[in-house]
LOKE-352243 format. One line per 2 residues: number of its first residue (from 0); their letters; for each residue x, y, z of N, C-alpha, C. Coordinates in Angstrom, 1 decimal, padded with zeros to 4 digits. Example, Ala and Ser with C-alpha at 12.3 -4.5 7.8 and 13.67 -1.06 7.14 Angstrom:
% residues 2
0> AS> 013.2:-005.7:007.8:012.3:-004.5:007.8:013.2:-003.3:007.8; 012.8:-002.2:007.1:013.7:-001.1:007.1:012.9:000.0:007.9
END
This chain:
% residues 102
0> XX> 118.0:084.8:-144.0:119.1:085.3:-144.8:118.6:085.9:-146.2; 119.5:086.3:-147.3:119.1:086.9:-148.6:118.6:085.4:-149.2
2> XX> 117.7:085.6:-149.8:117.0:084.3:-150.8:116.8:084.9:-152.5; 117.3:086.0:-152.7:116.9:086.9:-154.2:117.5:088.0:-154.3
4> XX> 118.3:088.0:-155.2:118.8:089.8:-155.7:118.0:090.1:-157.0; 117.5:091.0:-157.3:116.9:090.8:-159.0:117.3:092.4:-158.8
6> XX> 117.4:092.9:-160.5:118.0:094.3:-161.1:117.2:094.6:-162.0; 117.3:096.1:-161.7:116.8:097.2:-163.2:117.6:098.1:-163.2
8> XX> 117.7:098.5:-164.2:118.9:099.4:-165.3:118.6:100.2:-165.9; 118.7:101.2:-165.1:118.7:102.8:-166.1:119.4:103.4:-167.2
10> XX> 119.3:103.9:-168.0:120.5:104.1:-168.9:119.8:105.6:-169.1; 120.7:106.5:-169.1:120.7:108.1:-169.4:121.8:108.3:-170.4
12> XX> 121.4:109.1:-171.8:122.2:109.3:-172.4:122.7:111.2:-172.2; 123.7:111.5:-171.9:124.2:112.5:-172.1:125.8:113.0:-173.4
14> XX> 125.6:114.5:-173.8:126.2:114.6:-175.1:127.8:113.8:-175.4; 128.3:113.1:-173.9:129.9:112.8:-174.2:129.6:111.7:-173.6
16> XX> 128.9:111.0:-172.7:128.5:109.9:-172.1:127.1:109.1:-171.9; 127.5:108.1:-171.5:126.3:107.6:-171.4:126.7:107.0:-169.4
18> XX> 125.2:107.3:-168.8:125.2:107.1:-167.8:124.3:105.9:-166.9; 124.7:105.1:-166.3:123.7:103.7:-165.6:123.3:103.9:-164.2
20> XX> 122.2:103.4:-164.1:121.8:103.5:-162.6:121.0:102.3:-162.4; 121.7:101.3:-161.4:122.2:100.4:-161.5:121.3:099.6:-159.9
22> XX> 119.7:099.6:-159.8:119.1:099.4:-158.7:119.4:097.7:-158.4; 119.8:097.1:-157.0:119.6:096.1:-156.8:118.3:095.4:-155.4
24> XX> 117.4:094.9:-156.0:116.4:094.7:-155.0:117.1:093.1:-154.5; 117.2:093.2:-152.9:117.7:092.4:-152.2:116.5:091.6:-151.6
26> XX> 116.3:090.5:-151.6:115.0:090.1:-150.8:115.5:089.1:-149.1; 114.8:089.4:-148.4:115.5:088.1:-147.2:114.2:087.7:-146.8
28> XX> 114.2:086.6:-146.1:113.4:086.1:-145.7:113.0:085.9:-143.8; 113.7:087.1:-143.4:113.4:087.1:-142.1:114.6:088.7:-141.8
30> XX> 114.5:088.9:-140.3:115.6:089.6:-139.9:116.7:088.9:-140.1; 117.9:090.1:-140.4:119.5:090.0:-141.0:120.0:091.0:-141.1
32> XX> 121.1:091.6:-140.6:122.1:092.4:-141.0:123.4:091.6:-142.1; 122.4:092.5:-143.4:123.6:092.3:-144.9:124.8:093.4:-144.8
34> XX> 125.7:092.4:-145.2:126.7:093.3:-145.8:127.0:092.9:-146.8; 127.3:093.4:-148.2:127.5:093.0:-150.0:128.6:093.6:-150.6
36> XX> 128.5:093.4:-151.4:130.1:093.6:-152.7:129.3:094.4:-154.0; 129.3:095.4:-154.0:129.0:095.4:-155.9:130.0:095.4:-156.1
38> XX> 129.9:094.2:-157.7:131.1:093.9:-158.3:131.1:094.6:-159.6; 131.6:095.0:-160.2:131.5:095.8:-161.4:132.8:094.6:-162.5
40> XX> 132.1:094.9:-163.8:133.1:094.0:-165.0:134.6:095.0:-164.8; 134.5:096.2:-164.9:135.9:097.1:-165.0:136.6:097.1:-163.4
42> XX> 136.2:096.3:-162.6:136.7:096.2:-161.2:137.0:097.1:-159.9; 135.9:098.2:-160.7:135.8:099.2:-159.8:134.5:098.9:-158.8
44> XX> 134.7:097.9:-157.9:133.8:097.3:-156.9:133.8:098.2:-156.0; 132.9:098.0:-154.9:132.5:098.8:-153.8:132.2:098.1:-152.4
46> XX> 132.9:098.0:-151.5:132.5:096.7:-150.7:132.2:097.1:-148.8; 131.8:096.6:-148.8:131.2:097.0:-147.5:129.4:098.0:-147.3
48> XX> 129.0:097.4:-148.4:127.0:098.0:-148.1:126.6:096.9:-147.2; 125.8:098.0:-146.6:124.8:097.6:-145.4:123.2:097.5:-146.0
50> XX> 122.3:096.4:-145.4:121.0:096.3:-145.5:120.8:096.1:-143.9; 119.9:096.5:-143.7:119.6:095.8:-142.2:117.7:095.4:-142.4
52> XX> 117.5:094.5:-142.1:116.4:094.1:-142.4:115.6:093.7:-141.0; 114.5:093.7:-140.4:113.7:094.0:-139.8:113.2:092.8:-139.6
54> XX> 112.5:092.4:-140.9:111.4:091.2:-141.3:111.8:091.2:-142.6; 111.0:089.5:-143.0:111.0:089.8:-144.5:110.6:090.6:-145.5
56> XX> 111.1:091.1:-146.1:110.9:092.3:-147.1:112.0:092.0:-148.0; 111.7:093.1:-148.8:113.1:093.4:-150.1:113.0:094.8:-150.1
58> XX> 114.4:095.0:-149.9:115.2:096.2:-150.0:115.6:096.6:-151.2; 116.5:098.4:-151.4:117.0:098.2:-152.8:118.0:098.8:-152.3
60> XX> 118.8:098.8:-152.8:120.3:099.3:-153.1:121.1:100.0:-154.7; 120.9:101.1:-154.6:121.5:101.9:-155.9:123.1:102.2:-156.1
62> XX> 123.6:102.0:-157.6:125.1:102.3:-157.7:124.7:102.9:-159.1; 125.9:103.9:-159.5:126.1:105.1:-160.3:127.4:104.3:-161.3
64> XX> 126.9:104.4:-162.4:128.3:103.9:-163.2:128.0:104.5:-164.6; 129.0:105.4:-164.8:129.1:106.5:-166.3:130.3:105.8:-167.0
66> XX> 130.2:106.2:-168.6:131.1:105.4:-169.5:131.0:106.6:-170.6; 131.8:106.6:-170.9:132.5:107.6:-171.8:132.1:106.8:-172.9
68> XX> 131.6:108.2:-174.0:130.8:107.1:-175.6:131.6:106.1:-176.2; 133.0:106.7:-176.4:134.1:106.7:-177.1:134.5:105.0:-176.1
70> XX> 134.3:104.7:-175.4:134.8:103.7:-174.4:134.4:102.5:-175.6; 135.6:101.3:-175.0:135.0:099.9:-176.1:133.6:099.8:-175.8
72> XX> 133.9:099.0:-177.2:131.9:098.6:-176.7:131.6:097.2:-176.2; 133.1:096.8:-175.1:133.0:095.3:-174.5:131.4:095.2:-173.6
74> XX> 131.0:094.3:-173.9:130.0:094.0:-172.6:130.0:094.7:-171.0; 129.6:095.1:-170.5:129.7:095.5:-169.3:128.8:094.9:-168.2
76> XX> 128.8:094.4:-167.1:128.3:094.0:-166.1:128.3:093.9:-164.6; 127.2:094.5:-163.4:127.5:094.6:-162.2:126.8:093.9:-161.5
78> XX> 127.3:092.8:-160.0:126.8:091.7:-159.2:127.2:092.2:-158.3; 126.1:091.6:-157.1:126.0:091.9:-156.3:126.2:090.3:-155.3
80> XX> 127.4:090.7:-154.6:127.8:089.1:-153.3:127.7:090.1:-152.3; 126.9:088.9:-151.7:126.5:088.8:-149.8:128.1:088.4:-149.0
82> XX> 128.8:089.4:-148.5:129.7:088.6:-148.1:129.4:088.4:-146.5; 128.8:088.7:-145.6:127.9:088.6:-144.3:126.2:088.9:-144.5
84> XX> 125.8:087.9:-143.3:126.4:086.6:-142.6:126.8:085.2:-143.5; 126.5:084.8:-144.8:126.7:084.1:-145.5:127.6:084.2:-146.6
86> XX> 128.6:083.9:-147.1:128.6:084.4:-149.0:127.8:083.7:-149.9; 127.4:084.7:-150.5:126.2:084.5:-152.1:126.8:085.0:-152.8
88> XX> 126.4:084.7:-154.3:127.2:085.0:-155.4:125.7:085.0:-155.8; 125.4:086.6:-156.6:124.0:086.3:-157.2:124.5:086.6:-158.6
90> XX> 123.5:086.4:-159.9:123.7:086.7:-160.8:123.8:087.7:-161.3; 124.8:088.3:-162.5:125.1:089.6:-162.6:123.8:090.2:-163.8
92> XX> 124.5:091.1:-164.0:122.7:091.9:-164.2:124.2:092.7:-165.4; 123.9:092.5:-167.2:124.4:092.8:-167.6:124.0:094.3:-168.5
94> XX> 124.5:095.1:-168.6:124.1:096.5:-168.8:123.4:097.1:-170.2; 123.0:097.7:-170.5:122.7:098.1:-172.2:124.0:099.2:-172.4
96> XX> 123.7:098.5:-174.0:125.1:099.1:-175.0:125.0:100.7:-174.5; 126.3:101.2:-174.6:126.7:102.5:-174.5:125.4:103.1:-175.6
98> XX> 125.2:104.2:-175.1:124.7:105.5:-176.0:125.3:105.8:-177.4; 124.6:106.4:-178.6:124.8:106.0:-179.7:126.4:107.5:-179.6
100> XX> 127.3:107.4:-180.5:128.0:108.7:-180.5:127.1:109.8:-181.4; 127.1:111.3:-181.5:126.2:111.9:-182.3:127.3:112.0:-183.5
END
């Protein structure tokens, strides 16, 4: 099954936004067909990704998440749950502050 999710966090700043790219490396420890949840803080989740894994390895999986400058500057953060064959709840992977406004 999954034994590890770990994240890196891209941040692109553009002139009205700021933009995230949002990698999650999945690790298993044998063959498994995943299926997961990105969970997003604003609840615009995504559900039903596939990993299908072979052997042990770690996989990655990428999500796209843009924020408007002007947007609060509440914390923002995206996790990833295994909801097949097991549920996991891994830790969320919290984002860098929005881009500065010019």
């Amino acid at each position: 099954g999954v034994t590890m999710v770990t994240y890196q966090v891209d941040r692109q700043c553009a002139p009205a936004n700021t933009f995230y790219t949002i990698t999650a490396f999945v690790t298993s420890n044998g063959p498994v067909d995943v299926t997961f949840t990105w969970v997003q803080s604003d609840g615009n989740n995504k559900r039903n990704n596939q990993l299908n894994f072979t052997e042990a390895t770690t996989k990655s999986a990428e999500r796209e998440w843009s924020q408007h400058k002007g947007s609060s500057p509440n914390q923002r953060w995206a996790q990833v749950i295994v909801t097949s064959p097991t549920y996991q709840e891994f830790d969320k992977v919290v984002l860098p502050d929005l881009c500065p406004s010019d």
